[in-house]
Structure formats: C-alpha cells, structure tokens
N, C-alpha and C positions, 0 to 999 in steps of 0.2 A: 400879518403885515411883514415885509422884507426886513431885513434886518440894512443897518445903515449901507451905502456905498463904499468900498476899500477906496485909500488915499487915491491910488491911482489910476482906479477907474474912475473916479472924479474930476481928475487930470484929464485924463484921456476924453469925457465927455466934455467939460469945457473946452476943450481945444475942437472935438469935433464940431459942438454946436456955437461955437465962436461966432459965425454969419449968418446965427438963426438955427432953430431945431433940426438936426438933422435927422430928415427919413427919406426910406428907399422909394417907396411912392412918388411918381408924376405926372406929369397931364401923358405922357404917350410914355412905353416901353423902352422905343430908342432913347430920351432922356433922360429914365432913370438906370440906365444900361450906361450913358454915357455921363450921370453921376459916379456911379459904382467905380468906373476906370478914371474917374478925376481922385476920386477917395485913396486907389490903389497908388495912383502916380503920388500923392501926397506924403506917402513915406516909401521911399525907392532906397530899400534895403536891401543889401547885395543876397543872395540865395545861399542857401546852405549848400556847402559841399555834398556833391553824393558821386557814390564811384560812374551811373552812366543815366543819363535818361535821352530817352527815344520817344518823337513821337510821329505816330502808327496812326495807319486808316484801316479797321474790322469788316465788317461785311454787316448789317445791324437792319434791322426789318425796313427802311423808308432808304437805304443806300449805303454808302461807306457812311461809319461813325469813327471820326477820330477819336481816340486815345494817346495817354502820355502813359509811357512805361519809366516807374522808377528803379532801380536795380541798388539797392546798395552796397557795400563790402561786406560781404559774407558767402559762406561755402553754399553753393549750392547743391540738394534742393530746398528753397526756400519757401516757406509759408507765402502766399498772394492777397493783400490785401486788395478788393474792387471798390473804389470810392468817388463815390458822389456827391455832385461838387455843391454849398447851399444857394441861395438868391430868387427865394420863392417861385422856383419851375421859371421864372422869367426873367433872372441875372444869373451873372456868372459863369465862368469857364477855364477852359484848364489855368490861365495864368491867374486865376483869380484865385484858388487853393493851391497854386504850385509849393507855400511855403508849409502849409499844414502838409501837403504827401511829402514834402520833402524829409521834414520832420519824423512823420508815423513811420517810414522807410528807413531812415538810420536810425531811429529809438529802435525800434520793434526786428531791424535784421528781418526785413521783410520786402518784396517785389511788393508795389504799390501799382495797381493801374488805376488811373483817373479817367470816368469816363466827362466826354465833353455831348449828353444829350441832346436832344432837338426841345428846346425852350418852345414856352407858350407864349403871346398866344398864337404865333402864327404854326403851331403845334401843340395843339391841346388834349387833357388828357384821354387817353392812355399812351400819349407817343413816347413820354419820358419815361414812364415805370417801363416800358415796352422794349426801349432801347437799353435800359440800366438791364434787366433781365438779359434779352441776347448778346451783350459785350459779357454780363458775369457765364452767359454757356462757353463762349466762346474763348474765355479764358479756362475754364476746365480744361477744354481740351486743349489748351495752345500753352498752356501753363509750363511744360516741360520745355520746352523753347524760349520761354521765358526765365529759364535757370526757378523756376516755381514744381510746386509739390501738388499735383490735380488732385490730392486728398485732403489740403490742407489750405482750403479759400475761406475768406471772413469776406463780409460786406459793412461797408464804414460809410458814414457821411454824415453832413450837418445840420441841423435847419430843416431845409426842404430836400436834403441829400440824404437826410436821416430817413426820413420819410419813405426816400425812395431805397433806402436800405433796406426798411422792414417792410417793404413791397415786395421786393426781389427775393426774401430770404421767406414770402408767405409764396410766392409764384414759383420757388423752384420745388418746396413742398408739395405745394398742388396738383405741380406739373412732371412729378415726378425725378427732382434733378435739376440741376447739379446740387451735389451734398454739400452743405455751407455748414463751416464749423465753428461760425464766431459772428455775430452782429455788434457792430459799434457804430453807436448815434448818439452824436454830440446834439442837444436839447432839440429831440426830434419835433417836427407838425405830424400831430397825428388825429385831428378833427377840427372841420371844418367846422363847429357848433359856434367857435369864439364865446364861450358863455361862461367859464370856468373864473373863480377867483382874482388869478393872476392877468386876466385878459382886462379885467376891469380893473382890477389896480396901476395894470401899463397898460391902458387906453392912451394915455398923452404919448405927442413927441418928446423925444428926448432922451431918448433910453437905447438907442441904435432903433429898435424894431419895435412900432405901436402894433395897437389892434386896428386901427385904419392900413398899415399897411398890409396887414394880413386878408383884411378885405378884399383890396386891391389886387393883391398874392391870387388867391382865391378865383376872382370874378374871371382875372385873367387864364386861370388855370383850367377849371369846370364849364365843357358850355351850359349855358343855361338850361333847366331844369335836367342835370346829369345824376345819375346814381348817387347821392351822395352816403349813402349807405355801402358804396362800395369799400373791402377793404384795402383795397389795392390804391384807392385815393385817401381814405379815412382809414390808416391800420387799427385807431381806437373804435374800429364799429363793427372790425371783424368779430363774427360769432364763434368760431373756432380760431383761438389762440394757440390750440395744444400743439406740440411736434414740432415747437421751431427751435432755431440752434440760440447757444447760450448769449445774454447779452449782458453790454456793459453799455449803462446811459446813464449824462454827463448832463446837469442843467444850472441854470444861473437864477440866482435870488429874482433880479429885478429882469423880469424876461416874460413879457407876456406869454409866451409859449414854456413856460416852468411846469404848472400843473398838467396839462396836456400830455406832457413829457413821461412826470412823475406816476400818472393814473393810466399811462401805458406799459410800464415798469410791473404797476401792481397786476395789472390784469393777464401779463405775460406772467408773473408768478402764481396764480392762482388759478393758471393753467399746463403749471408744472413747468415752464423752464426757466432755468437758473438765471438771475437777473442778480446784477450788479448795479446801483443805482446811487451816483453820489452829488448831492447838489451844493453846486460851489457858490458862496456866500460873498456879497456886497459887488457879483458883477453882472454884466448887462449879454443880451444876447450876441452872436458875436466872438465871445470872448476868447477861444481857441482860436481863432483869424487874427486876435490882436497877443499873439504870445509875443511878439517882438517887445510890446510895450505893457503886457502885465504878467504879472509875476504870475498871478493863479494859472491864466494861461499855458504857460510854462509849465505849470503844476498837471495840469489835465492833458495835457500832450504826453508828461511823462506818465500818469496814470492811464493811458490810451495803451501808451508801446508798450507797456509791463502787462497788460490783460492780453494782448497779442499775442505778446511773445510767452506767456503761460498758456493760451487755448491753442496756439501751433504747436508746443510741447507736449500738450495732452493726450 
C-alpha cells in the first residue's frame, strides 16, 4: 500500500479535482487535448530564464518534424539532452514540457531538444518511436551546430516520453547508432498488461492518471491486434535488455504506472546496466510537470540535472 499523500500534493489534487475527478481521457482526442491546454492555461506561470531557445523544423521519416532547441549559459560543447514530451502518445507538445526542458537545461548546463512527434491516433504506432529515433540521429549529427558534443547524447522523457526514451535508446542499439550515453525516464509506461499492483491500487480517478486512462492511452496508441510484444511499444517485454546505456528512473507512490516503472529498472539491472532508481513518496503521476507547485518536484528535477550532468562528465 502507498504510503500517505504529501500536504501538498493533496492541495494540489483538491484544487485540480475541485469540478469533479480529473482525468486525461474523453469521448474524442481533440477534447482531451483541448482539456490538457485548459489545465496548462490554468496556471500561466512566466518561464524560466534561459540564455536562447529556438524552434527548428528536422527532416523526420512522415516530413519536417519540429523541435525546440534549448541552449543554456554554458561553454560550449555541451552535453544534448533529446526529450520527449508525456500525454499518452495522444497529448501534448512542445509548450506542454516547455517548463520541465527549461529546467533540465539550466540544471544540467546541457542543450535540451524537445521533440514535438506525430501523436496517435491519427499516427499510430510506430510513428512516434519512429520520429523520436530520427530527431535523436539527427541531432548526433547536427549536435556540433547546436554548440552540443555528438559524444555526449542522453535521451529523457516522461510518462509516455519515457517510453519513447527507452525505445529510442533499444533502436539506436539495434540499429547500430547513434551512441546514447545516458537514459532518463521520469515514471516511464513500459507494458501494456495494466495488470501490476499499482494499476489496481490507482484504478480510480483522482490521482492525475487512472488505469482507465491508460486504456484509453493504449487503444488509441496500438492498432488493433498489434505486436504487443513489441519492445519498441512494450520496452518491459523486450527479451534482450543487455547493451543499453546507463539509467536514472524517477516514479511516484500513488501512480498507477509505479510498478511498471520500478520492474523496468530491475530488469535493466539484471541485464547488466547501471540503473538508478528512486521512488518519490506521497506523489501522483505528473509530478515533475507540477515542480512549480511541489516541492518533491523540485526535488526530482534537481535529481534529473545532477545524474546529467555526472553521465556528460563521465
């Protein structure tokens, strides 16, 4: 069982579920897309300073894919974080993590690119894992131009960015390339089974993210009867873990996707690579999106840029 809620994530849920439970799920995509941007405008907090950000159209397998280049005050060449963005493959986009890259970019003294992928389900999978793959080639090689170091790439993301983190960092493996020297996934999806512990403990609304909305996540994601044994959708079902680069993964007590998270962790150690794994206590999925309003937050942002900035040193 979870251990209690912290004060202020208690806070922070009452305030959001004040007109009834909030979840990401809705009768169609564009409405819970056009939730997600009523939640964003609801706290319109100025952005953090950073020395420049740019954003850029790539060349990405279906057309141009935009990105947002973060650059912060620091000498270059700098370490390049590629990060993708969460909102179950069907929310979300660059101004929706602008404040987390803002962040991981001046903690970490690190180039941040945010890719902005091709969502489901009018792009289902493999379009995302597809696209987060050739924005992170394309940034090896463009990296130098980017005041970035083509030796020294991590892949980051949240959620379902986490996901597509440890897709990208099993597909350049695979594919021979490019060398990723760092995976950070804040409380990644990493199996579609929904069957674990923490799925039935946060089955209800109320928690930011049920297991109904992972459903929903899902249905929209996978066409019907798809690989799901793929690991490129399902990294927990990959049968070869070994060979990938070092990770740090970040999960929350009350987060249906906790275990998921946690049992990705072990099986990447027990396939020999170094795993970092620390679960933050009394908060809800989320919770690096609300550093504005939680401490822990705060906490895990700064435990994000200190594993960066020691695996770009390495």
């Amino acid at each position: 069982m979870a251990t209690a809620l912290d004060p202020q994530t208690k806070q922070f849920l009452e305030l959001a579920n004040a007109a009834g439970p909030m979840f990401l799920r809705a009768e169609t995509p564009e409405q819970a897309r056009a939730k997600m941007q009523a939640l964003l405008a609801a706290s319109p907090l100025p952005p953090a300073t950073i020395y420049r950000v740019e954003d850029r159209h790539i060349p990405g397998p279906a057309g141009q894919l935009p990105v947002r280049v973060y650059t912060p005050e620091a000498q270059p060449p700098m370490g390049v974080l590629v990060y993708y963005h969460g909102g179950g493959w069907v929310l979300g986009d660059l101004e929706s993590h602008d404040n987390v890259c803002r962040a991981l970019a001046n903690g970490a003294g690190c180039v941040v690119v945010s890719v902005d992928y091709r969502l489901a389900p009018e792009h289902k999978f493999p379009a995302a894992p597809e696209d987060c793959y050739a924005a992170t080639k394309w940034v090896a090689e463009n990296a130098q131009s980017l005041g970035g170091d083509p030796s020294r790439i991590a892949v980051g993301g949240d959620s379902a960015g986490g996901n597509l983190a440890a897709a990208v960092a099993m597909m350049a493996r695979d594919r021979s390339g490019p060398a990723i020297r760092f995976q950070l996934l804040f409380y990644p999806v990493t199996d579609c089974a929904l069957d674990t512990p923490s799925q039935k403990e946060f089955a209800a609304d109320g928690y930011v993210l049920s297991r109904g909305d992972m459903e929903w996540f899902w249905n929209h994601y996978l066409e019907a009867g798809a690989d799901r044994q793929n690991p490129y959708a399902c990294p927990l079902r990959g049968k070869n873990l070994a060979n990938l680069p070092p990770a740090l993964i970040l999960t929350a007590s009350h987060d249906p996707l906790r275990d998921e998270g946690e049992r990705f962790a072990e099986r990447l150690m027990t396939s020999g690579t170094k795993v970092s794994c620390t679960r933050y206590d009394g908060v809800v999925h989320g919770f690096i999106s609300f550093a504005d309003a939680l401490d822990q937050g705060k906490k895990g942002l700064e435990q994000a840029a200190e594993a960066l900035r020691k695996a770009f040193a390495g």
